[in-house]
C-alpha positions in Angstrom: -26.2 -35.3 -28.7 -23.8 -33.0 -30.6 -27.0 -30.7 -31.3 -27.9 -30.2 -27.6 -24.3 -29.2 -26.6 -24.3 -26.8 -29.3 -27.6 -25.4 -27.9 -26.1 -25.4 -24.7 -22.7 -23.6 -25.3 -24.9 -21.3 -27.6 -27.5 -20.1 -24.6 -24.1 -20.0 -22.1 -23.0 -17.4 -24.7 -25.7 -15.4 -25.0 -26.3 -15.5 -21.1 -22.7 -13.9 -21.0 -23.3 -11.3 -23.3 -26.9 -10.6 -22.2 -25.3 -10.2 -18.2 -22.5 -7.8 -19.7 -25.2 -5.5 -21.3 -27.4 -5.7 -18.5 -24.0 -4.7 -15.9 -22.9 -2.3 -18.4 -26.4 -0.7 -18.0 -26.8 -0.4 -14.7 -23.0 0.4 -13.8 -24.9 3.7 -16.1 -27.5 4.2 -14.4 -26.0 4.2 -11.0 -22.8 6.2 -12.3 -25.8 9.0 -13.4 -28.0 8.4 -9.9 -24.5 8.8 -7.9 -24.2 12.5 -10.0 -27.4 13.5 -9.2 -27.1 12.9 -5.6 -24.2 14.2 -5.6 -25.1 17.4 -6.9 -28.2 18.2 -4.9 -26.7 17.5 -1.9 -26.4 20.2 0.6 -22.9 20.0 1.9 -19.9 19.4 0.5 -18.3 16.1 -0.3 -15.7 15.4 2.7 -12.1 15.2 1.4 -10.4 11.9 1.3 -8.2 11.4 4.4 -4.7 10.8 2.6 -2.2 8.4 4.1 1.5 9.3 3.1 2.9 6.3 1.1 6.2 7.0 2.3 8.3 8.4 5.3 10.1 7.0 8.9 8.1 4.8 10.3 8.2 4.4 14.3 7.3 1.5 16.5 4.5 1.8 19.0 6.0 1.2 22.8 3.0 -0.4 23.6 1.7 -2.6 21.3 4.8 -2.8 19.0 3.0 -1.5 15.8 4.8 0.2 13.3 3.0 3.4 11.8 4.1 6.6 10.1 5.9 8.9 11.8 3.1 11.7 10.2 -0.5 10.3 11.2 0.9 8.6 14.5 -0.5 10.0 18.4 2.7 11.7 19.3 3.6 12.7 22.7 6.6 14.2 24.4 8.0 12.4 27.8 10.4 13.8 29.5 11.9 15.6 26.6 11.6 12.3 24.6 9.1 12.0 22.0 7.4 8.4 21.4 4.9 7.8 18.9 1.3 5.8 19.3 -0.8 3.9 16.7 -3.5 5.1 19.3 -5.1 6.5 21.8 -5.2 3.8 24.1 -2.2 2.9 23.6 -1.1 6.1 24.4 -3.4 6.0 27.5 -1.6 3.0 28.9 1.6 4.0 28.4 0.9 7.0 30.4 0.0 5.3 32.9 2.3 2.8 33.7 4.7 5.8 33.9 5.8 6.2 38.0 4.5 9.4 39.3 
C-alpha cells in the first residue's frame, strides 16, 4: 500500500514539472511567433486607447452612469454642457428636449 502512494505522489510530481516545462516552452515559442508576426506585418501596431485613471467624473442624464469627464459624449444645451456615456444616450436625450 505505502509503495503505490509513493508511486502515485511520485508520477503527480513529475506530471507537474513535466506540464511546467512543456508551458514554459510553448509560452517561448508563441512569445517568438507573436515577434515574428509582428515584425512582418505591414501596418503599424494600433496604439492602446488609454483611459485616464483619474479626473471629475459626471453622471449621465439618461441612464445615470458615471464616466470621466475626458472620454464622455459631451454636448452643449442651451449654454449648459451635459455629458453622455453614449451615443444613444445622447440621442434620447435630444430628443425628449421640447422643440
Amino acid at each position: 500500500m505505502f509503495r503505490l502512494l509513493t508511486y502515485v505522489l511520485v508520477a503527480l510530481f513529475l506530471v507537474t514539472i513535466l506540464r511546467n516545462i512543456v508551458g514554459f516552452v510553448l509560452r517561448g515559442f508563441s512569445d517568438l511567433m507573436r515577434e515574428r508576426v509582428g515584425s512582418t506585418a505591414s501596418t503599424p501596431p494600433r496604439p492602446r486607447q488609454t483611459v485616464p485613471l483619474t479626473g471629475e467624473l459626471k453622471k449621465d442624464p439618461v441612464c445615470g452612469t458615471y464616466t470621466a469627464a475626458a472620454t464622455s459624449l459631451q454636448q452643449t444645451i442651451r449654454g449648459q454642457t451635459f455629458y453622455f456615456c453614449s451615443a444613444q444616450c445622447r440621442d434620447k436625450y435630444l430628443a425628449s428636449l421640447p422643440v
